[in-house]
mmCIF file of the N, C-alpha and C atoms, coordinates in Angstrom:
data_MODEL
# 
_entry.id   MODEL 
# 
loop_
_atom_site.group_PDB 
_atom_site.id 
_atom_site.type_symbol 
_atom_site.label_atom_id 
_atom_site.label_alt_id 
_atom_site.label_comp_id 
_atom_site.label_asym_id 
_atom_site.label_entity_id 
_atom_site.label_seq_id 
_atom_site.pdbx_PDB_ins_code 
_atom_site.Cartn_x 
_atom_site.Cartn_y 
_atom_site.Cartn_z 
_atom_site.occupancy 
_atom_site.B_iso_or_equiv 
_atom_site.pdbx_formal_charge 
_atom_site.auth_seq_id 
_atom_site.auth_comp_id 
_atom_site.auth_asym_id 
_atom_site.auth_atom_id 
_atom_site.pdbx_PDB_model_num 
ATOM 1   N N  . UNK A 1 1  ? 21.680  -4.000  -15.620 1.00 0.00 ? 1  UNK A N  1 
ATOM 2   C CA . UNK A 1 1  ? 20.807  -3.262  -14.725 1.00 0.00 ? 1  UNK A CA 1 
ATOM 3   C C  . UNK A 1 1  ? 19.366  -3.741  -14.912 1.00 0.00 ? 1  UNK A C  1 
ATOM 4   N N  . UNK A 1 2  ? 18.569  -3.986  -13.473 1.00 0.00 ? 2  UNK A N  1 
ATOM 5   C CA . UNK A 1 2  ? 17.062  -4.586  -14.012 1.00 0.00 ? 2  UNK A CA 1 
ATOM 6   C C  . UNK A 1 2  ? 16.053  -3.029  -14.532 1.00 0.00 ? 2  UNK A C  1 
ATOM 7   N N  . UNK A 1 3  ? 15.298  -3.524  -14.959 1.00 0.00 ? 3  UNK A N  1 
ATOM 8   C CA . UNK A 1 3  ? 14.595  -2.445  -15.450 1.00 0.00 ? 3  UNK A CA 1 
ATOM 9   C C  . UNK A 1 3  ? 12.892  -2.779  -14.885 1.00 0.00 ? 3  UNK A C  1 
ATOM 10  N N  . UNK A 1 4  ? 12.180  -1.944  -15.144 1.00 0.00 ? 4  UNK A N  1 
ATOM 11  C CA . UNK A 1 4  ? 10.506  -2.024  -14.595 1.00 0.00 ? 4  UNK A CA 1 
ATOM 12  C C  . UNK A 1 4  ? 10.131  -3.156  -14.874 1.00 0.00 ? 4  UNK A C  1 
ATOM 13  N N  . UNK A 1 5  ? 10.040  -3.298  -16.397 1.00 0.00 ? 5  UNK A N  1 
ATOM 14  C CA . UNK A 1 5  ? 9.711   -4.364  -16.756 1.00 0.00 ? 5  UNK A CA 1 
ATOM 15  C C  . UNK A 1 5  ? 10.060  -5.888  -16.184 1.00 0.00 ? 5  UNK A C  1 
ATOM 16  N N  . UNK A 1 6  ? 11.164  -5.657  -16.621 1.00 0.00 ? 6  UNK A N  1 
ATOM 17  C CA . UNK A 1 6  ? 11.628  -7.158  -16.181 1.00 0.00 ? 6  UNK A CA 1 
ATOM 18  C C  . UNK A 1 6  ? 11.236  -7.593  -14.817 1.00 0.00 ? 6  UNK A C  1 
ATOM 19  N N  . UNK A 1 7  ? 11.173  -6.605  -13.731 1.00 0.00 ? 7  UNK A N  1 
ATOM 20  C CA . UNK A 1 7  ? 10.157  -7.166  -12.531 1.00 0.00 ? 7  UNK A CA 1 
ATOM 21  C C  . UNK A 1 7  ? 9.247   -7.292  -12.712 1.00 0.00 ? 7  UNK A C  1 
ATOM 22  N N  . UNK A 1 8  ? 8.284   -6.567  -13.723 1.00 0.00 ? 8  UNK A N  1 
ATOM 23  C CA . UNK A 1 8  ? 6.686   -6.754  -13.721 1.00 0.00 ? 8  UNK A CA 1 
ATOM 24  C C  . UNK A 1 8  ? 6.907   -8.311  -14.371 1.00 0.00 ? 8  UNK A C  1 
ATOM 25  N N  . UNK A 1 9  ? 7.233   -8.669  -15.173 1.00 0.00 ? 9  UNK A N  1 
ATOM 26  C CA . UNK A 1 9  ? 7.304   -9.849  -15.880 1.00 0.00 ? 9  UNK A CA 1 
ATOM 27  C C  . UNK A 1 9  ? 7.820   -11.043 -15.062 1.00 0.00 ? 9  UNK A C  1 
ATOM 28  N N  . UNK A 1 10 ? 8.866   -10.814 -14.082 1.00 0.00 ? 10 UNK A N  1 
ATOM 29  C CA . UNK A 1 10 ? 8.897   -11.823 -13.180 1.00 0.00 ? 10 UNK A CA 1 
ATOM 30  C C  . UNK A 1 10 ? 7.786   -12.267 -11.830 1.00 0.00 ? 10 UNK A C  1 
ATOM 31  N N  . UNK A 1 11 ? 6.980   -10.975 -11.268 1.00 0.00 ? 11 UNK A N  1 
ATOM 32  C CA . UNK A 1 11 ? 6.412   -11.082 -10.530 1.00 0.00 ? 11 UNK A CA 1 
ATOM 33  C C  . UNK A 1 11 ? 4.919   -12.003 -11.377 1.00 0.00 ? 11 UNK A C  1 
ATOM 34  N N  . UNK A 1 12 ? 4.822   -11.179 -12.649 1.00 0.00 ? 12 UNK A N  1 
ATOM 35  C CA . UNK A 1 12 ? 3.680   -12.135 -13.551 1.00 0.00 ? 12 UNK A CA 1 
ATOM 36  C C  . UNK A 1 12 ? 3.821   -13.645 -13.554 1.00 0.00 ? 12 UNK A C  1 
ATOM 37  N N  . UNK A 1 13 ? 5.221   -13.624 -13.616 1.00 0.00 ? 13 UNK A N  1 
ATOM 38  C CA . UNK A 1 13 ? 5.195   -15.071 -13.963 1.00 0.00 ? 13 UNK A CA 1 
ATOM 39  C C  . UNK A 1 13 ? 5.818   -15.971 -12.872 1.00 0.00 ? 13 UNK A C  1 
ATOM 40  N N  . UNK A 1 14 ? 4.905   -15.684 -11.605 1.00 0.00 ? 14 UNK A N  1 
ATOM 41  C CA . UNK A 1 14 ? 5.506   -16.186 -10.352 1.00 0.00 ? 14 UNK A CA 1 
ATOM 42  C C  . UNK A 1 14 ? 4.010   -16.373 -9.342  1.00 0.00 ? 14 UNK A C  1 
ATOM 43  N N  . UNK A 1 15 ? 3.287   -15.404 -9.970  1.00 0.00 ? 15 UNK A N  1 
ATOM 44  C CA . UNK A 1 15 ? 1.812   -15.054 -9.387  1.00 0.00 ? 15 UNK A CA 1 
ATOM 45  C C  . UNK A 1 15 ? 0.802   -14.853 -10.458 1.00 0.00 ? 15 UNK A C  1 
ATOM 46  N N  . UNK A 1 16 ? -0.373  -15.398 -10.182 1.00 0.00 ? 16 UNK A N  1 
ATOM 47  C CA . UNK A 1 16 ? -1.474  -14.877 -10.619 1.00 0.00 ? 16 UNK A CA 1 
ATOM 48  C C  . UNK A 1 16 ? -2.118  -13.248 -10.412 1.00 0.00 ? 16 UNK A C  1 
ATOM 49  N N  . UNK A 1 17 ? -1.943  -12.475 -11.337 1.00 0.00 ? 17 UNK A N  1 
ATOM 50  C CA . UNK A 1 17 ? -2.108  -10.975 -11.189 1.00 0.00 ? 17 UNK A CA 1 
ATOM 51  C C  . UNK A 1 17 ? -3.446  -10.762 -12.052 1.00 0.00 ? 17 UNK A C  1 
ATOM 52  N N  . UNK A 1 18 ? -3.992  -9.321  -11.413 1.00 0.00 ? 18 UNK A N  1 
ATOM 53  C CA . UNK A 1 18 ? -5.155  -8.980  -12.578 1.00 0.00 ? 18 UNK A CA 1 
ATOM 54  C C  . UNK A 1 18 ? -3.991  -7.746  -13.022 1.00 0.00 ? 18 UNK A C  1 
ATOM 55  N N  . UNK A 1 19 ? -3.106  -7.265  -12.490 1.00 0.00 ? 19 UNK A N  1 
ATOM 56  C CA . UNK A 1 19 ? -2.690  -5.808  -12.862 1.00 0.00 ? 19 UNK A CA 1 
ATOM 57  C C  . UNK A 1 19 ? -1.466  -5.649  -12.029 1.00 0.00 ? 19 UNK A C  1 
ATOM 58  N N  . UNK A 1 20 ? -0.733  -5.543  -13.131 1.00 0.00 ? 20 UNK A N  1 
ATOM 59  C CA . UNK A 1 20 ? 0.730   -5.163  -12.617 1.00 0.00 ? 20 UNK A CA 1 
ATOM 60  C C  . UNK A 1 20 ? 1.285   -4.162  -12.774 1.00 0.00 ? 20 UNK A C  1 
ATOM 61  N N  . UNK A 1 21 ? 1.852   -2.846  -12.006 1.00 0.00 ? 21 UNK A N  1 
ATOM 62  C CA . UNK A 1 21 ? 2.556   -1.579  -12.331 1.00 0.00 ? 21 UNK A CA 1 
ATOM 63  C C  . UNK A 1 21 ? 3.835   -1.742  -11.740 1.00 0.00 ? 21 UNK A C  1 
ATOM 64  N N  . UNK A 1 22 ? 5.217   -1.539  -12.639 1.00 0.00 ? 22 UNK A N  1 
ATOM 65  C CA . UNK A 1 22 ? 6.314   -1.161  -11.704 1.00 0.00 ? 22 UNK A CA 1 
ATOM 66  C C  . UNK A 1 22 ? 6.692   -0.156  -12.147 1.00 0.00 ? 22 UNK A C  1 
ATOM 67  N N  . UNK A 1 23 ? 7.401   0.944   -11.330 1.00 0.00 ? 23 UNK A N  1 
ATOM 68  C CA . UNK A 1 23 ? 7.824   2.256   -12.146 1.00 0.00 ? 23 UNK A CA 1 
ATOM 69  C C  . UNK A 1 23 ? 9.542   1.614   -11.466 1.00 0.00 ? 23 UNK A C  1 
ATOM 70  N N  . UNK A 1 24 ? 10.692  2.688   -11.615 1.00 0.00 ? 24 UNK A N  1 
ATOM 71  C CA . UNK A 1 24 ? 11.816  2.397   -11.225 1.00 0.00 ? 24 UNK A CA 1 
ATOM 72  C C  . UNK A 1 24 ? 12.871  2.964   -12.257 1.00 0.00 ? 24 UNK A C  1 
ATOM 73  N N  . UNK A 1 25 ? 14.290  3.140   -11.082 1.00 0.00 ? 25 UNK A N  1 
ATOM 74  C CA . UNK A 1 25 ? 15.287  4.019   -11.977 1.00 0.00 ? 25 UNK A CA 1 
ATOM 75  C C  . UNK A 1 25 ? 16.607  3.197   -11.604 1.00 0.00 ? 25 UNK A C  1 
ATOM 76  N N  . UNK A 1 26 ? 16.154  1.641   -11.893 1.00 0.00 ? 26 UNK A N  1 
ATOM 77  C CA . UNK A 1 26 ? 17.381  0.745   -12.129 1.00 0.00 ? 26 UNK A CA 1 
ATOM 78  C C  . UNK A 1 26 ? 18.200  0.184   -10.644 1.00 0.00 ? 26 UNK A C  1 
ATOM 79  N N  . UNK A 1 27 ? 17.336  1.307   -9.546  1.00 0.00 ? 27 UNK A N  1 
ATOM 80  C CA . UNK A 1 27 ? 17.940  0.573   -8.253  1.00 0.00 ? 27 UNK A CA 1 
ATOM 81  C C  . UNK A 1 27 ? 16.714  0.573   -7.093  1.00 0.00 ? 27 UNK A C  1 
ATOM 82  N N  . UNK A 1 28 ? 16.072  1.395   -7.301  1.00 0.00 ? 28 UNK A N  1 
ATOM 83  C CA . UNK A 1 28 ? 14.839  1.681   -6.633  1.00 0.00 ? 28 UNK A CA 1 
ATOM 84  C C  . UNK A 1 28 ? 13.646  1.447   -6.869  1.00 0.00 ? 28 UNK A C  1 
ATOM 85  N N  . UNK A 1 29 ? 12.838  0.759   -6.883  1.00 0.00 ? 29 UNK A N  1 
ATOM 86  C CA . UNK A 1 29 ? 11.059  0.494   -8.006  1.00 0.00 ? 29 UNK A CA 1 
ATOM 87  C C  . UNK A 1 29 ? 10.007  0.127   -6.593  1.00 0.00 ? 29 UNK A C  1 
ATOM 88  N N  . UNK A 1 30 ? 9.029   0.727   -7.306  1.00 0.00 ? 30 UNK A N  1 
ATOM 89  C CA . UNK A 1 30 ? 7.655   0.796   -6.901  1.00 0.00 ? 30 UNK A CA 1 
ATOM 90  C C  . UNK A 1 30 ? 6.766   -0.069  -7.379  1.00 0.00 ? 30 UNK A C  1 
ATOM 91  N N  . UNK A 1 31 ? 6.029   -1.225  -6.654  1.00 0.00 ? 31 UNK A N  1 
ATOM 92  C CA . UNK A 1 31 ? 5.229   -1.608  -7.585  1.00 0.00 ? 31 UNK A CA 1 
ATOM 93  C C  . UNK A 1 31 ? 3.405   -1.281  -7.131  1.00 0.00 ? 31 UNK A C  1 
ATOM 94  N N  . UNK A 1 32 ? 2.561   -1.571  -8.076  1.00 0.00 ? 32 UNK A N  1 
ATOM 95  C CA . UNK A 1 32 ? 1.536   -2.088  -7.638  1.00 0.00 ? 32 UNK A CA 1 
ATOM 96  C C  . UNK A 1 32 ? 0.891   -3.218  -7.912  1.00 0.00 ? 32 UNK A C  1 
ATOM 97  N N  . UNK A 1 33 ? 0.081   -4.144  -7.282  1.00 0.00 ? 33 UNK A N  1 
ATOM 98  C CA . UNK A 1 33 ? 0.175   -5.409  -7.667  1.00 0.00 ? 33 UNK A CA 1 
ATOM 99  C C  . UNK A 1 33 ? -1.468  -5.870  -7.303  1.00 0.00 ? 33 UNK A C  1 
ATOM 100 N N  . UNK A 1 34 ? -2.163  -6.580  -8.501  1.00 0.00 ? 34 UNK A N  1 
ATOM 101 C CA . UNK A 1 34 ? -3.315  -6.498  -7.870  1.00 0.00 ? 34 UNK A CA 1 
ATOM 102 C C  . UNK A 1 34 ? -3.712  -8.302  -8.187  1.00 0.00 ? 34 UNK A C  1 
ATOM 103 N N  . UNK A 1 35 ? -3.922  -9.081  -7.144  1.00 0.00 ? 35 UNK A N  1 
ATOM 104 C CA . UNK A 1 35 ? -4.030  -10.203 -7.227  1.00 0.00 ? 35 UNK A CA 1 
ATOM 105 C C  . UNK A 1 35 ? -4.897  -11.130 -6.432  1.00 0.00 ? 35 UNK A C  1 
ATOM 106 N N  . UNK A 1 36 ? -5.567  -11.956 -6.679  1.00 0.00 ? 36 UNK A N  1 
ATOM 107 C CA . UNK A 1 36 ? -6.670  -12.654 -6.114  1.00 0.00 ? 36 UNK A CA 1 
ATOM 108 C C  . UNK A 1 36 ? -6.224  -13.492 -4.953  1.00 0.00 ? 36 UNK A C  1 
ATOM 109 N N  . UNK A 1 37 ? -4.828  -13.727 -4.986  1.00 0.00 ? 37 UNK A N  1 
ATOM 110 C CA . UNK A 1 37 ? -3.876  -14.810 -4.160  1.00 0.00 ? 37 UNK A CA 1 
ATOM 111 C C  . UNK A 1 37 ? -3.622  -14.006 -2.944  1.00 0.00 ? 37 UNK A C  1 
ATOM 112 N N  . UNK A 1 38 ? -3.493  -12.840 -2.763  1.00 0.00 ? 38 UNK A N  1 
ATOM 113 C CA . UNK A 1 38 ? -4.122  -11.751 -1.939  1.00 0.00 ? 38 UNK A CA 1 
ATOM 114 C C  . UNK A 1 38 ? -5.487  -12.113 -0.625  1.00 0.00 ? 38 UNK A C  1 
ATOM 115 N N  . UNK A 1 39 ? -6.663  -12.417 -1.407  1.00 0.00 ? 39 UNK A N  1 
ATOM 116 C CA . UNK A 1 39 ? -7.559  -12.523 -0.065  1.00 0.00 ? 39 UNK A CA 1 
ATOM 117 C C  . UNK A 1 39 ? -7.583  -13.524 1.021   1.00 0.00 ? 39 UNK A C  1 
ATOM 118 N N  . UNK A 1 40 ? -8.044  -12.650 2.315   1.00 0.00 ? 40 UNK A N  1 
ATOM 119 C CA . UNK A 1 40 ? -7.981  -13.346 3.256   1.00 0.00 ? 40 UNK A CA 1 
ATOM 120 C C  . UNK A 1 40 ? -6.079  -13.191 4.296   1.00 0.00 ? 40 UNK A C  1 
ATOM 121 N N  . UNK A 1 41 ? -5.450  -12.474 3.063   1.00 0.00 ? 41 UNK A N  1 
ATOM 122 C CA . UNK A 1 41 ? -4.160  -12.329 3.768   1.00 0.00 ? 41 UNK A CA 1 
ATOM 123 C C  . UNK A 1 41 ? -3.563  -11.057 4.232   1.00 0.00 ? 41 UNK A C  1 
ATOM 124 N N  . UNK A 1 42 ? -2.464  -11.213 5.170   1.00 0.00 ? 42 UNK A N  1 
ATOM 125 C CA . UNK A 1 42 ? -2.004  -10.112 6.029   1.00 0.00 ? 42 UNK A CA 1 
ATOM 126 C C  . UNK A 1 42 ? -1.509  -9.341  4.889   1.00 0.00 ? 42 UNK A C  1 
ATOM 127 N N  . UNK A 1 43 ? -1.402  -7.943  5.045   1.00 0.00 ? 43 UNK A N  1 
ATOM 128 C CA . UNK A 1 43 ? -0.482  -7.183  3.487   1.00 0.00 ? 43 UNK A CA 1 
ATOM 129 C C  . UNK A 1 43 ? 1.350   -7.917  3.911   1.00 0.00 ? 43 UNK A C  1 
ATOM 130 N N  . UNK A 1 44 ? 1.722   -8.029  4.797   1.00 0.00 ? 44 UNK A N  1 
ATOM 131 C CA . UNK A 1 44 ? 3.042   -9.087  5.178   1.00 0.00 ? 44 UNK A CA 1 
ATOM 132 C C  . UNK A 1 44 ? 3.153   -10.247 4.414   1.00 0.00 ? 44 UNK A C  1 
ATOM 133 N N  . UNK A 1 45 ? 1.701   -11.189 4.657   1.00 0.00 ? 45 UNK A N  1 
ATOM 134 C CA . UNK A 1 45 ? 2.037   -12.425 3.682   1.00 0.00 ? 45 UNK A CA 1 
ATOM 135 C C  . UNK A 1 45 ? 1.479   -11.861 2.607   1.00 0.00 ? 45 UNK A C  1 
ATOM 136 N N  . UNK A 1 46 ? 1.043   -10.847 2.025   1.00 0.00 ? 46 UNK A N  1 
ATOM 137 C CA . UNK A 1 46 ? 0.742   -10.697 0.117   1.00 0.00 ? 46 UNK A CA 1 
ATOM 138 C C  . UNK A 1 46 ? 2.255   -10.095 0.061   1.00 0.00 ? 46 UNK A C  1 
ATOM 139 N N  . UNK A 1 47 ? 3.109   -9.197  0.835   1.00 0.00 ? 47 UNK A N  1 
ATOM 140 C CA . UNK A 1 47 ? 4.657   -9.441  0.040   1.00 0.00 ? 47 UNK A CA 1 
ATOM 141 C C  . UNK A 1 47 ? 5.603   -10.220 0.378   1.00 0.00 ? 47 UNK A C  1 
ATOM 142 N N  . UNK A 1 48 ? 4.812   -11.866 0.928   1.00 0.00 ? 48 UNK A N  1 
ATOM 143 C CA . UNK A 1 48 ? 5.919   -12.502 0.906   1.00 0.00 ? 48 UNK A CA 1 
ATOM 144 C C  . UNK A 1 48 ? 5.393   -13.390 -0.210  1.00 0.00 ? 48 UNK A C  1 
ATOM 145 N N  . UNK A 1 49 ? 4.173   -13.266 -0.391  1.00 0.00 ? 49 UNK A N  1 
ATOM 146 C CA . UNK A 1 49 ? 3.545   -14.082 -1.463  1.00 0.00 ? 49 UNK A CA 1 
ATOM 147 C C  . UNK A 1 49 ? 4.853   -13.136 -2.893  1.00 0.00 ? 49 UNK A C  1 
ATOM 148 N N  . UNK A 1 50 ? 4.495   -11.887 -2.906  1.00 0.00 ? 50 UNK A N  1 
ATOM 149 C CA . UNK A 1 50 ? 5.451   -11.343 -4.290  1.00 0.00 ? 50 UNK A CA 1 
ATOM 150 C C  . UNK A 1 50 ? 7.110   -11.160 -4.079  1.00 0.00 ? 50 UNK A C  1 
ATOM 151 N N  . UNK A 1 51 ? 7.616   -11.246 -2.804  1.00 0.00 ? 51 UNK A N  1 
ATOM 152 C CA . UNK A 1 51 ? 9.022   -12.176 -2.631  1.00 0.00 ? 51 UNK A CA 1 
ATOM 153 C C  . UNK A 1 51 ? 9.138   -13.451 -2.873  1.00 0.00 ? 51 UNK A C  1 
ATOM 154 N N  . UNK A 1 52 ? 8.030   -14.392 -2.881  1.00 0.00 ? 52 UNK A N  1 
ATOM 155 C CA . UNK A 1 52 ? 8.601   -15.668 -3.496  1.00 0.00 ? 52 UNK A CA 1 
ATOM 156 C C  . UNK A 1 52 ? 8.373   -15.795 -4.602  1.00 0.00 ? 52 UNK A C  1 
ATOM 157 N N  . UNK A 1 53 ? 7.466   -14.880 -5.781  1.00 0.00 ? 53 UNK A N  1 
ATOM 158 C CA . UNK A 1 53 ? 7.530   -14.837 -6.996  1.00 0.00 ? 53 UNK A CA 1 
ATOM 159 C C  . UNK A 1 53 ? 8.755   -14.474 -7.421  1.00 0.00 ? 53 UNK A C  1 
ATOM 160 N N  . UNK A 1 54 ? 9.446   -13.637 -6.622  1.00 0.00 ? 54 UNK A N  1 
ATOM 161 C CA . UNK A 1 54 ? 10.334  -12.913 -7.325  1.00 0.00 ? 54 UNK A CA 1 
ATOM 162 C C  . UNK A 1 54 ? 11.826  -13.608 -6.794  1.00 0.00 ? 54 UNK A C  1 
ATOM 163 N N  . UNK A 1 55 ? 11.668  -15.084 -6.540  1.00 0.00 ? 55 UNK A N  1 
ATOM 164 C CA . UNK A 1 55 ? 13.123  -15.779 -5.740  1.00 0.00 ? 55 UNK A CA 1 
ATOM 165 C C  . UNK A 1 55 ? 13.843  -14.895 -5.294  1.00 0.00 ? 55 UNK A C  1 
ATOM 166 N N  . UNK A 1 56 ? 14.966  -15.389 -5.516  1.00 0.00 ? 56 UNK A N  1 
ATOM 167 C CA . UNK A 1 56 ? 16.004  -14.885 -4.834  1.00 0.00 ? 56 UNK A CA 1 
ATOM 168 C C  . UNK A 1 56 ? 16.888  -13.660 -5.523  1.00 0.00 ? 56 UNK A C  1 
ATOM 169 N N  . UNK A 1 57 ? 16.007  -12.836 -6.551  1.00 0.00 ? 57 UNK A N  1 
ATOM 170 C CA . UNK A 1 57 ? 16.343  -11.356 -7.215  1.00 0.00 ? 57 UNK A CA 1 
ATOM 171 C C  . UNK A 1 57 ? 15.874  -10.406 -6.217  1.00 0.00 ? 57 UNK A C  1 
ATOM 172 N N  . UNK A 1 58 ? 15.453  -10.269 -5.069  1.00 0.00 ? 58 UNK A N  1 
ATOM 173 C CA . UNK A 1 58 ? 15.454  -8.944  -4.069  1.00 0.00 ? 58 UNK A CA 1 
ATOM 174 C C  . UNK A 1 58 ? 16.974  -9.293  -3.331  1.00 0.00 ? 58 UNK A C  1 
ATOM 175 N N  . UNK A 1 59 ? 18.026  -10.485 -3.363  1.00 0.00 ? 59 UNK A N  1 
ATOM 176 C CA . UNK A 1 59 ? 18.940  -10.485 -2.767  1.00 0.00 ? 59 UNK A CA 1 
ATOM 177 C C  . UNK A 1 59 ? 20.168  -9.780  -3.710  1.00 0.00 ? 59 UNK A C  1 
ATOM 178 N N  . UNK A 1 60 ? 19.419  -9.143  -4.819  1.00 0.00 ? 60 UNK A N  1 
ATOM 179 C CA . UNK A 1 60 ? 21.091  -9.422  -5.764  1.00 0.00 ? 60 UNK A CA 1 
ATOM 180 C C  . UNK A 1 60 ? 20.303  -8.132  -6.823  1.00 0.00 ? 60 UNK A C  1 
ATOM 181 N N  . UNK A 1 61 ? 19.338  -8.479  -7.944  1.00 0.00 ? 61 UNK A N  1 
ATOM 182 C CA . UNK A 1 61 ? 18.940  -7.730  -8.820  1.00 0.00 ? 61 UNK A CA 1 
ATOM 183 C C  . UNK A 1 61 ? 18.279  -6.986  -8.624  1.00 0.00 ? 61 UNK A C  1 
ATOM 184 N N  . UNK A 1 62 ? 17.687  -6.769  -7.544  1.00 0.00 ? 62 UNK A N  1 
ATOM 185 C CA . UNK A 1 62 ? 16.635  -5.504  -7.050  1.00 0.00 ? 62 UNK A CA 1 
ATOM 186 C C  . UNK A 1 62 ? 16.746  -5.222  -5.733  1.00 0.00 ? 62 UNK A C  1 
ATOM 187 N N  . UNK A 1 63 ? 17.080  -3.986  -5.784  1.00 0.00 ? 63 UNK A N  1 
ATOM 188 C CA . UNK A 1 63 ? 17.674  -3.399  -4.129  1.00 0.00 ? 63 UNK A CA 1 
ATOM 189 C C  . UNK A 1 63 ? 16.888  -2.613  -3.504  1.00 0.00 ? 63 UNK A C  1 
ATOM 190 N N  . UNK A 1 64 ? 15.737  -2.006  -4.032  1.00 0.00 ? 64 UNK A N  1 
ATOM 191 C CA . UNK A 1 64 ? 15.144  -2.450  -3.294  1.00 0.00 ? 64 UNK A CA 1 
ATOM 192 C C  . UNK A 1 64 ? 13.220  -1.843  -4.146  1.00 0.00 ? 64 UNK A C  1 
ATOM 193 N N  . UNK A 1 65 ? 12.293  -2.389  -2.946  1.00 0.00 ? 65 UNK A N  1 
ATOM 194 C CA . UNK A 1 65 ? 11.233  -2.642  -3.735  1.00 0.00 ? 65 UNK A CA 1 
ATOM 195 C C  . UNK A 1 65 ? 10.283  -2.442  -2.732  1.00 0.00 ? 65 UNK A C  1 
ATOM 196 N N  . UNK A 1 66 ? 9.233   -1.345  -3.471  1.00 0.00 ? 66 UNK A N  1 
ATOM 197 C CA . UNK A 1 66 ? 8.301   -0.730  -2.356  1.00 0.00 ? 66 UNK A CA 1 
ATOM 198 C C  . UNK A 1 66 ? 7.029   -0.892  -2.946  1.00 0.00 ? 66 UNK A C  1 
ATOM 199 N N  . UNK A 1 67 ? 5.874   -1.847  -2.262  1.00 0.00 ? 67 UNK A N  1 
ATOM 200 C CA . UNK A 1 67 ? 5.079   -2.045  -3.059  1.00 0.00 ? 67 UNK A CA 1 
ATOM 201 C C  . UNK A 1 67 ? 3.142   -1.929  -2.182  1.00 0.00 ? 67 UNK A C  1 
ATOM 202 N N  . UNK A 1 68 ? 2.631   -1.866  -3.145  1.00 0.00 ? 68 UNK A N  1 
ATOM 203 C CA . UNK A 1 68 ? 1.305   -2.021  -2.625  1.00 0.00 ? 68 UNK A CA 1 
ATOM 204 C C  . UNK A 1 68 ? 0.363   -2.926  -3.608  1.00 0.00 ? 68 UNK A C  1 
ATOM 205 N N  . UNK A 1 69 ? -0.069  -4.115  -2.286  1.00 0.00 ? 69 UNK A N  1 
ATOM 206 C CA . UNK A 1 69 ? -0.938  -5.289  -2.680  1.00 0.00 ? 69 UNK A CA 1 
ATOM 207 C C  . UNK A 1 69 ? -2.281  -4.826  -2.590  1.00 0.00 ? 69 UNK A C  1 
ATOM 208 N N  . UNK A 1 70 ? -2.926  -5.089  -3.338  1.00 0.00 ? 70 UNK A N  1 
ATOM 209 C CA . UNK A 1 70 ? -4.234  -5.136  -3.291  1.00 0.00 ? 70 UNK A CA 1 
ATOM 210 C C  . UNK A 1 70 ? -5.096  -6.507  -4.179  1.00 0.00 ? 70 UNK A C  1 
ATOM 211 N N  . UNK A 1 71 ? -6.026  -7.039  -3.537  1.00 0.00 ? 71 UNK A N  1 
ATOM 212 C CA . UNK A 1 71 ? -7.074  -7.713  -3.486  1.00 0.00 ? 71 UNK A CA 1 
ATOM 213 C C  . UNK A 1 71 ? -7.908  -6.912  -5.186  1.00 0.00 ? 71 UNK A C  1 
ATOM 214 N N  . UNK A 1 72 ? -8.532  -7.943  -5.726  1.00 0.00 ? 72 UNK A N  1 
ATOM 215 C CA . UNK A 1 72 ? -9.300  -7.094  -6.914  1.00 0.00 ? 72 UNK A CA 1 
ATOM 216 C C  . UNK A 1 72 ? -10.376 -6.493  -6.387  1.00 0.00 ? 72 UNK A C  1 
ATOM 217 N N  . UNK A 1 73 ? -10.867 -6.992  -5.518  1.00 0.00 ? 73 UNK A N  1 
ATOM 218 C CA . UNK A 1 73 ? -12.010 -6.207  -4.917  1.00 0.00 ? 73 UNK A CA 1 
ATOM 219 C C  . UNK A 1 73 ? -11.890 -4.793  -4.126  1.00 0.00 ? 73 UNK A C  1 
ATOM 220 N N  . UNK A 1 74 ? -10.166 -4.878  -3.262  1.00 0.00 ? 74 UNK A N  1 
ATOM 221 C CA . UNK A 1 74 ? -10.142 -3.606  -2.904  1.00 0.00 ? 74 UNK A CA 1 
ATOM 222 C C  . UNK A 1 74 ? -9.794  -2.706  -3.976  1.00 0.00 ? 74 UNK A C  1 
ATOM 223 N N  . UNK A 1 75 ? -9.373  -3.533  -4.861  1.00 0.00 ? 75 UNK A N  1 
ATOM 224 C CA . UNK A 1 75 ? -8.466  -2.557  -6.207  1.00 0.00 ? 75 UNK A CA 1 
ATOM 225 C C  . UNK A 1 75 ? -10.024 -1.393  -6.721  1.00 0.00 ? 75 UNK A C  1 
ATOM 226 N N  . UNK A 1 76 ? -10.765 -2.841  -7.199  1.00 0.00 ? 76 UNK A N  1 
ATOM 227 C CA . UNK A 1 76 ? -12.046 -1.823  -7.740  1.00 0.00 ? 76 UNK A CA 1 
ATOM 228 C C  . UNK A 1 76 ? -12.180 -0.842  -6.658  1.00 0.00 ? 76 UNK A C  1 
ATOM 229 N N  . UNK A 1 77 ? -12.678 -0.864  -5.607  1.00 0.00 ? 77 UNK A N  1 
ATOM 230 C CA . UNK A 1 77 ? -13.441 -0.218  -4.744  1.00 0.00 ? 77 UNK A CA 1 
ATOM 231 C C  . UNK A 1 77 ? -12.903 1.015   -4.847  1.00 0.00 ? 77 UNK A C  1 
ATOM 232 N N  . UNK A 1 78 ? -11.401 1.006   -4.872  1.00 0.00 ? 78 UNK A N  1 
ATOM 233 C CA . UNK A 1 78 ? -10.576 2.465   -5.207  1.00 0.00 ? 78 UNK A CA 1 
ATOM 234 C C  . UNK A 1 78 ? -11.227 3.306   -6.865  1.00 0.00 ? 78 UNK A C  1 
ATOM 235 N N  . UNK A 1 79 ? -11.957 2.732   -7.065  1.00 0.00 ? 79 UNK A N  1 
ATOM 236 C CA . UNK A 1 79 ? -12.478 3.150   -8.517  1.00 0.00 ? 79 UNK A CA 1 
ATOM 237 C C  . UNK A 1 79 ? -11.632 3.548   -9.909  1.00 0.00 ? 79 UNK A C  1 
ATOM 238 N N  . UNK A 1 80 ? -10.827 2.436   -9.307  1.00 0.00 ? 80 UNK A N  1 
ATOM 239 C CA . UNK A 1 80 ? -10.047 2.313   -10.912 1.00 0.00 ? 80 UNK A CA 1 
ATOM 240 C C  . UNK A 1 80 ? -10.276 1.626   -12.056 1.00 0.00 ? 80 UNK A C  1 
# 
């Protein structure tokens, strides 16, 4: 069974991130994802940018995956 982690760690190591959150209960996960590879792009291409980090595990190991991209600049602005 995949676990939080192991997506945060694949999406890390697929993309350049400032900040990675996944929560999840082994079939369902949430992420948040905050990355510079992000600006200038549609929120469509920032999750196809973190579907191709994550190959071909949304076809098989993760069923499914609900996420929100953000830019570091929009990230700050949220005052986190």
């Amino acid at each position: 069974m995949t676990d939080p982690d192991q997506i945060k760690s694949w999406i890390e190591g697929g993309l350049a991130c400032e900040h990675v959150e996944v929560r999840g209960d082994g079939h369902h996960f949430e992420a948040v994802i905050v990355s510079p590879a992000f600006r200038g792009k549609s929120r469509v291409q920032q999750h196809q940018l973190v579907y191709s980090a994550l190959g071909g595990r949304m076809a098989g190991e993760i069923h499914a995956l609900s996420m929100m991209t953000w830019t570091p600049e929009d990230w700050a602005a949220r005052g986190r």
